[in-house]
C-alpha positions in Angstrom: 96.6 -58.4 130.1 95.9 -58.5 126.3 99.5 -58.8 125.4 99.4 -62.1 127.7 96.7 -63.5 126.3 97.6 -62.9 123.2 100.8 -64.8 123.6 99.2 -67.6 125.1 97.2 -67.6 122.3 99.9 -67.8 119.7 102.1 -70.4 122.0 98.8 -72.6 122.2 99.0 -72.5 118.5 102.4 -73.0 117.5 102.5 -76.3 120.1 99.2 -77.7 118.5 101.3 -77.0 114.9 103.8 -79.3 116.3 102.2 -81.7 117.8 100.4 -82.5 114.5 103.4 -82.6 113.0 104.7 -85.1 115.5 101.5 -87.0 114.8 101.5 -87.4 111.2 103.0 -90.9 109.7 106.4 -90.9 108.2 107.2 -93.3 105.1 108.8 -95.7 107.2 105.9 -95.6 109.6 103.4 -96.4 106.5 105.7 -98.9 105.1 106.0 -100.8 108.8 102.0 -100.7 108.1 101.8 -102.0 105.2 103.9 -105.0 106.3 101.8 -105.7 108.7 99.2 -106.2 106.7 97.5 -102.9 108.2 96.3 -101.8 104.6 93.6 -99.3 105.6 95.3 -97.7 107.7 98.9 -98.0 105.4 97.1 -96.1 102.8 95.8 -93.5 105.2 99.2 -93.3 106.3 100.6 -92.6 102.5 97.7 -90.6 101.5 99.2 -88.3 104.4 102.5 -88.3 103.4 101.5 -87.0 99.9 99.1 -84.1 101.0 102.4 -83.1 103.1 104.6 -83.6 100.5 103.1 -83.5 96.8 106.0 -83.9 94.8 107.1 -87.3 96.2 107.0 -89.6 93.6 107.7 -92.2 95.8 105.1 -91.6 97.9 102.3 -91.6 94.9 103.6 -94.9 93.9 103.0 -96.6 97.4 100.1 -95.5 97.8 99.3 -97.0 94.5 100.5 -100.4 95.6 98.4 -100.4 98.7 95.2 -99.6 97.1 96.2 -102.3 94.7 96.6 -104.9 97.4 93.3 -103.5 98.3 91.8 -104.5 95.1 91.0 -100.6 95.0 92.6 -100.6 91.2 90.8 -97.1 89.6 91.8 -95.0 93.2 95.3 -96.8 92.5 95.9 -95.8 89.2 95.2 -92.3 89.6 98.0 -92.5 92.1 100.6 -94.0 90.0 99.8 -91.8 87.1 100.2 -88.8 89.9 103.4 -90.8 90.3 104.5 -91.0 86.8 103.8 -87.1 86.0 106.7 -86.0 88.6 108.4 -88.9 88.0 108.0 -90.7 84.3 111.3 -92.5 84.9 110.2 -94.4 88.3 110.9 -97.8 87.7 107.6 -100.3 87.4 105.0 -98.1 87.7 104.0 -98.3 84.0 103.8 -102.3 84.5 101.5 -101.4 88.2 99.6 -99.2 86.0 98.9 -101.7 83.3 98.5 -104.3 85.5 95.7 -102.5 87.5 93.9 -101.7 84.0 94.2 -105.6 83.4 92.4 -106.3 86.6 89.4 -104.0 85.9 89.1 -105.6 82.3 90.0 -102.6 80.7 92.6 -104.4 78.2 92.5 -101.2 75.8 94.2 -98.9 78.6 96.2 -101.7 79.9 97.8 -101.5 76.3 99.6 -98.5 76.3 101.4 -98.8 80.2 102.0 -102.2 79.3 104.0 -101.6 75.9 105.8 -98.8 78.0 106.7 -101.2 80.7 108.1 -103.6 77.7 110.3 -100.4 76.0 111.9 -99.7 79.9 112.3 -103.5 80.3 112.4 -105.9 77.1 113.3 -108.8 79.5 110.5 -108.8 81.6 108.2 -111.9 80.9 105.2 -110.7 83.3 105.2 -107.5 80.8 105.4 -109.4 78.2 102.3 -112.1 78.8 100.0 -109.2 80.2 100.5 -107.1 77.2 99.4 -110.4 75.1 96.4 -111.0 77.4 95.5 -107.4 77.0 95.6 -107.8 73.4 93.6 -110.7 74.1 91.2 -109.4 75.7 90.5 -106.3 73.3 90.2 -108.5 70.8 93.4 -107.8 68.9 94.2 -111.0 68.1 97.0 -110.8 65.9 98.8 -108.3 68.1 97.9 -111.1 70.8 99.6 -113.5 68.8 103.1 -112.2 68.5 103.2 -111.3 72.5 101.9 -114.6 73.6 104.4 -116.6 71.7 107.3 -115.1 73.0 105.9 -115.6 76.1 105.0 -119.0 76.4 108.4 -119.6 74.8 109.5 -118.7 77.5 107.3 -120.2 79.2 106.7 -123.8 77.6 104.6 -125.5 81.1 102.3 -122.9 81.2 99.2 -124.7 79.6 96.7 -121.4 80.0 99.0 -119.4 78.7 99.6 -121.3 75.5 95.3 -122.1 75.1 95.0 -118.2 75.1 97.9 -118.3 72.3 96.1 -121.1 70.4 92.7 -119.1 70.9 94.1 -116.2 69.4 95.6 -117.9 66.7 92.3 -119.4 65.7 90.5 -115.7 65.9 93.1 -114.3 63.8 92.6 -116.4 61.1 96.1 -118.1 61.6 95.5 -121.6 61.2 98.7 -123.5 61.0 99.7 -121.7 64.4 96.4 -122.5 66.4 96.6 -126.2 65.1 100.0 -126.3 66.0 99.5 -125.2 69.5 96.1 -127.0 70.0 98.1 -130.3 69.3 100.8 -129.1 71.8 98.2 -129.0 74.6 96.5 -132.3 73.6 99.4 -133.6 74.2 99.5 -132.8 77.6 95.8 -132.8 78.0 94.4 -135.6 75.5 90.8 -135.6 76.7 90.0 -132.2 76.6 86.8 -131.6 74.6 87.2 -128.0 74.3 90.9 -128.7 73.0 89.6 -131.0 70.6 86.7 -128.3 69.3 88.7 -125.5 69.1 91.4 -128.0 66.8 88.3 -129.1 64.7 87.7 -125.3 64.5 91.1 -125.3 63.3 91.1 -127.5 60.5 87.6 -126.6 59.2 89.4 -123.3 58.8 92.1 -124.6 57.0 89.5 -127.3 54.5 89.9 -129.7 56.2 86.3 -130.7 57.0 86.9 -134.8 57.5 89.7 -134.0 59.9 87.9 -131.6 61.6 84.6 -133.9 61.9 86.9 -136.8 63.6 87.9 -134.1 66.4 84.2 -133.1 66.6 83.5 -136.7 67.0 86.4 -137.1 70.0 85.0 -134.4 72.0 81.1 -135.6 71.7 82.0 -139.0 73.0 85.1 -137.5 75.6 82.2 -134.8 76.8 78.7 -135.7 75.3 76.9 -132.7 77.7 79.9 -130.5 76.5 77.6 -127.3 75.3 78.3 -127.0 71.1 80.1 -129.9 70.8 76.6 -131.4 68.5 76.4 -128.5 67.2 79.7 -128.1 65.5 79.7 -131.7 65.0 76.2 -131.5 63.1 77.1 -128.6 60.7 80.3 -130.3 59.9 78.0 -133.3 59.0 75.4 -130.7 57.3 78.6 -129.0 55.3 79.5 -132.7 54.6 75.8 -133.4 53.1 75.6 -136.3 55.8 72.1 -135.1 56.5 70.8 -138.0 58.3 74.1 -137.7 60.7 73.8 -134.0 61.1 69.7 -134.4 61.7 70.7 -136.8 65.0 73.8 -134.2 66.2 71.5 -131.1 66.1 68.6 -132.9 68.0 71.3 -134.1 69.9 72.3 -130.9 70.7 68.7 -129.4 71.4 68.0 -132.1 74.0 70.6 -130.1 76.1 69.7 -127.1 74.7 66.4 -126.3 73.8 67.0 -122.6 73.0 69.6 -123.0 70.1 68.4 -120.8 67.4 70.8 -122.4 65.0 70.4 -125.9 65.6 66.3 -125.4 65.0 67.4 -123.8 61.9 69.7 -126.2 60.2 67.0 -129.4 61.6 64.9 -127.3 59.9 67.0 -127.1 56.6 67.4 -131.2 56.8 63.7 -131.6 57.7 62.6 -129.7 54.5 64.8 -131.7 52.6 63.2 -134.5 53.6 59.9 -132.9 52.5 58.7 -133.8 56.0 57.2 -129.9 55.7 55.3 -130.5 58.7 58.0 -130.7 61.4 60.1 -128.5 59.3 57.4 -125.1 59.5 57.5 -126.4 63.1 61.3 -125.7 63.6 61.7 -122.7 61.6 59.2 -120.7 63.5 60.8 -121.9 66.8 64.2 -120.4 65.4 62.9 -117.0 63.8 60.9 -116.9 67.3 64.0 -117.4 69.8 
């Protein structure tokens, strides 16, 4: 009697083994999921697949997509990383990785997958502008700058693209460039008033202070509740000594916003050299307070 239970013991087992094997999701079964649209349960289904089989590559780097899809982007790049260490040569998975760093704003990790995805594939455009957005977005604006002009090169219609290039431009000090490609985009967008700030930006840079003052003037009358735009205009008028111009921009300005610091300061500034002391002490205290 203990010999037959203990047999029915062990064939209970070995037919539970089995039918959990028979059970658990093949790759085709998680990729049939995943078309469908079943992601929850697609990345259940690949999660499986990898605890049965830890060296599949493959597997790692679907599951990475899915999560992705999911908008689940730090659980998916520990996936594809899982996927790069046992397989550094799968194709993509440097540009999924970079592009799930670029979704979580984390442009300094994006960086390095993204300059990796370039080396394995010095065609690809999507590489390309990503690594320039990511450049961007840390702030590396001269590194920005040679990315994003081979890719809106290569992609002339794409106006975002080309404002981020122009942007960048500006922040890295290169004038000539971000004039140049702020004119390209008034051209398609004449009444832009941030186009038309960021070119008067442009050409105070460069000296150009009257230039600059007639784009400032464009964009107050194109947007006159454009937040900055009396500002920028006033302290080109201020710069200009065209204090009576510059005292109407800033209180231009603070009638929309009556928390700017700056533009309290520099009325001040005019308003003592008007020796109207009075209204001057008046402005300066508001300033130093905000």
């Amino acid at each position: 009697m203990i010999i037959d239970w203990k047999l029915g013991l062990l064939t209970m087992v070995v037919l539970c083994s089995a039918q959990v094997r028979a059970q658990a999701p093949t790759p085709s079964e998680a990729m049939a999921l995943e078309k469908r649209g079943n992601l929850e349960a697609a990345a259940q289904a690949w999660q499986a697949v990898t605890e049965r089989n830890p060296q599949d590559a493959g597997a790692f780097a679907s599951l990475g997509v899915v999560l992705s899809r999911q908008q689940k982007y730090p659980e998916a790049v520990l996936a594809y990383k899982k996927a790069l260490a046992l397989n550094p040569s799968l194709p993509g998975i440097q540009l999924n990785v970079g592009l799930a760093e670029f979704k979580q704003g984390r442009f300094e990790e994006a960086v390095p997958a993204l300059r990796a995805a370039l080396r394995a594939d010095p065609e690809s455009q999507q590489a390309r502008a990503l690594l320039g957005l990511s450049y961007y977005g840390a702030k590396r604006f001269a590194e920005a700058v040679k990315n994003l002009e081979i890719a809106t090169n290569a992609d002339p219609a794409n106006t975002e693209l080309r404002r981020v290039l122009a942007q960048s431009c500006l922040w890295a000090k290169n004038y000539e460039c971000a004039l140049d490609e702020f004119r390209k985009i008034q051209q398609q967008d004449p009444d832009s008033a941030a186009v038309h700030i960021l070119t008067g930006e442009a050409l105070d840079g460069m000296g150009k202070t009257a230039e600059a003052m007639e784009e400032f003037e464009i964009a107050a009358k194109t947007s006159p509740q454009e937040p900055g735009v009396h500002f920028g205009l006033g302290y080109l008028q201020w710069k200009s000594h065209l204090f009576d111009e510059a005292k109407s921009s800033f209180e231009a300005e603070l009638a929309l916003d009556p928390a700017n610091a700056q533009a309290l300061a520099y009325l001040g500034d005019i308003e003592m050299k008007d020796n109207d002391l009075e209204n001057a002490l008046v402005s300066l205290q508001k300033s130093v307070e905000l």
